[in-house]
C-alpha positions in Angstrom: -209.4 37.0 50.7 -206.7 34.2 51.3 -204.4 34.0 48.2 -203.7 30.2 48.7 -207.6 30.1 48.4 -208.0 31.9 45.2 -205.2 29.9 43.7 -206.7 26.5 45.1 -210.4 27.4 43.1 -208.5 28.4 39.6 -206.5 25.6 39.5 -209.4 23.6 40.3 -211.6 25.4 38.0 -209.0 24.9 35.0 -208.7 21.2 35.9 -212.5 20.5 35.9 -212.5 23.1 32.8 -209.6 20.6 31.3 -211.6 16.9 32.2 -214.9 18.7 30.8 -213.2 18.7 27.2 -211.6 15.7 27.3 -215.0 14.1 28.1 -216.6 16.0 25.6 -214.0 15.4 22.8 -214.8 11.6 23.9 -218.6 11.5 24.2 -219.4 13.3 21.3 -216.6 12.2 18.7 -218.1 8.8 19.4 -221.3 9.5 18.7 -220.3 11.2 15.3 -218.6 8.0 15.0 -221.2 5.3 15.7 -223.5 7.2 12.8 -220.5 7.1 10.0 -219.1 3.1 11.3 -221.6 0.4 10.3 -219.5 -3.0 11.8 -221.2 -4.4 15.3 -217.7 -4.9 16.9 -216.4 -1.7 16.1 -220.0 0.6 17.4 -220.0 -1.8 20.6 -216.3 -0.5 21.1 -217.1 2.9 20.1 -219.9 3.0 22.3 -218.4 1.8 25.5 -215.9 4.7 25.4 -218.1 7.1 24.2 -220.5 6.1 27.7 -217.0 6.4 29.5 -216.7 9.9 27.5 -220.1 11.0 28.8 -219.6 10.0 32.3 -216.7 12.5 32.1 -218.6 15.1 31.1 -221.2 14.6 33.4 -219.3 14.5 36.6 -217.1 17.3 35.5 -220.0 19.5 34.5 -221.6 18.9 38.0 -218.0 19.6 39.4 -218.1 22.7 37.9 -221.5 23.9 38.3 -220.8 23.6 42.2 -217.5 24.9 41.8 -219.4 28.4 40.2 -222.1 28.2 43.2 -219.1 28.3 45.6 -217.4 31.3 43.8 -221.0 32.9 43.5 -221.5 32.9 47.5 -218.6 34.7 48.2 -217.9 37.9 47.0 -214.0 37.8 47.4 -213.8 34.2 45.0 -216.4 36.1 43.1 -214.3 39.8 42.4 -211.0 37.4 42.3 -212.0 34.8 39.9 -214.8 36.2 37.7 -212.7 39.4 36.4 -212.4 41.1 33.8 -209.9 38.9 32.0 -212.2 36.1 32.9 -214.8 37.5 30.5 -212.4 38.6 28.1 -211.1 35.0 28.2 -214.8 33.5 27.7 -215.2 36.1 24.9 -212.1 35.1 22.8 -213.1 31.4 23.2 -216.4 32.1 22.4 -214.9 34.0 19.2 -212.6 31.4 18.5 -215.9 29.0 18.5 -217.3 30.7 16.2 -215.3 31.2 13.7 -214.4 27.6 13.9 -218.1 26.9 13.6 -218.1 28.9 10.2 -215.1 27.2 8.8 -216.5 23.6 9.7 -219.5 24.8 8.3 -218.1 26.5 4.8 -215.7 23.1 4.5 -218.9 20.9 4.7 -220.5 23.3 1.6 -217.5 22.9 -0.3 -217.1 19.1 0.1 -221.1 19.1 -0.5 -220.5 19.6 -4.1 -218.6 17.1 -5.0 -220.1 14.1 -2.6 -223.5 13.8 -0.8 -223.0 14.5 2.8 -225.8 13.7 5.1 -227.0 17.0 6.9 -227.5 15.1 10.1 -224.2 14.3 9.7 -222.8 18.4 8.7 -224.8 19.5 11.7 -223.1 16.7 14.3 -219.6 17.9 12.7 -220.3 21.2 12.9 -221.5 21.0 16.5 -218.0 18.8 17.8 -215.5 20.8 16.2 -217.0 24.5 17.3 -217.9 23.4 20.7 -214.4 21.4 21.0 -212.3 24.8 19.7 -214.1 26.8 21.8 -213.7 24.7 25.1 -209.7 24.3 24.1 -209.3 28.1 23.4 -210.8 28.3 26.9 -208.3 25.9 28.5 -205.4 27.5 26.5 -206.8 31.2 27.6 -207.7 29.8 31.2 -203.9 28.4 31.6 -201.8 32.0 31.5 
């Protein structure tokens, strides 16, 4: 297998990996936002970069579902790209996710006692900031 090849698909596959979170971060933070911001100007605002955000996402999540169907079909992309520090990339992220997920999670308890916090709102928050860590710890894993 052609090294210029392998090097062409995981650079692409950290720059869709890269625009995928930065959609994400955009999409969803505005659509913790809308539910907390109750002016008309500032939701309309909110939600024409949030639809901006999710157009992101979704182009970069059908980038990169082709991207693995290319890398699937052939073996040499496939043994090259989908090692064993690939996995144990997607693992620590995953980790990191987690635990971030737990934290996020324990904070919103905590603050629970001394305000009422919607649990709409806890499960929204709790969602963003796991997914988000997890997608970044990928990127910074992805990167070395």
């Amino acid at each position: 297998m052609e090294t210029s090849l392998i090097e062409k698909y995981d650079r692409s596959r950290y720059n869709l990996l890269k625009w995928f979170t930065i959609g994400w971060a955009i999409w969803f933070g505005g659509f913790i936002l809308k539910d907390l911001i109750q002016q008309p100007i500032i939701l309309g605002i909110i939600s024409i970069v949030g639809l901006f955000g999710w157009f992101l996402f979704l182009i970069n999540l059908t980038r990169m579902n082709k991207l693995g169907k290319v890398i699937k079909s052939n073996e040499g992309l496939k043994n090259a790209l989908a090692d064993e520090l690939s996995i144990h990339n997607r693992n620590k992220s995953f980790i990191i996710g987690f635990w971030a997920f737990v934290i996020v999670s324990s904070v919103c308890f905590g603050l629970s006692i001394f305000t009422n916090i919607s649990a709409f709102i806890v499960c929204e928050i709790t969602i963003y900031f796991g997914t988000l860590s997890a997608l970044i710890a990928s990127i910074i894993y992805n990167r070395g």
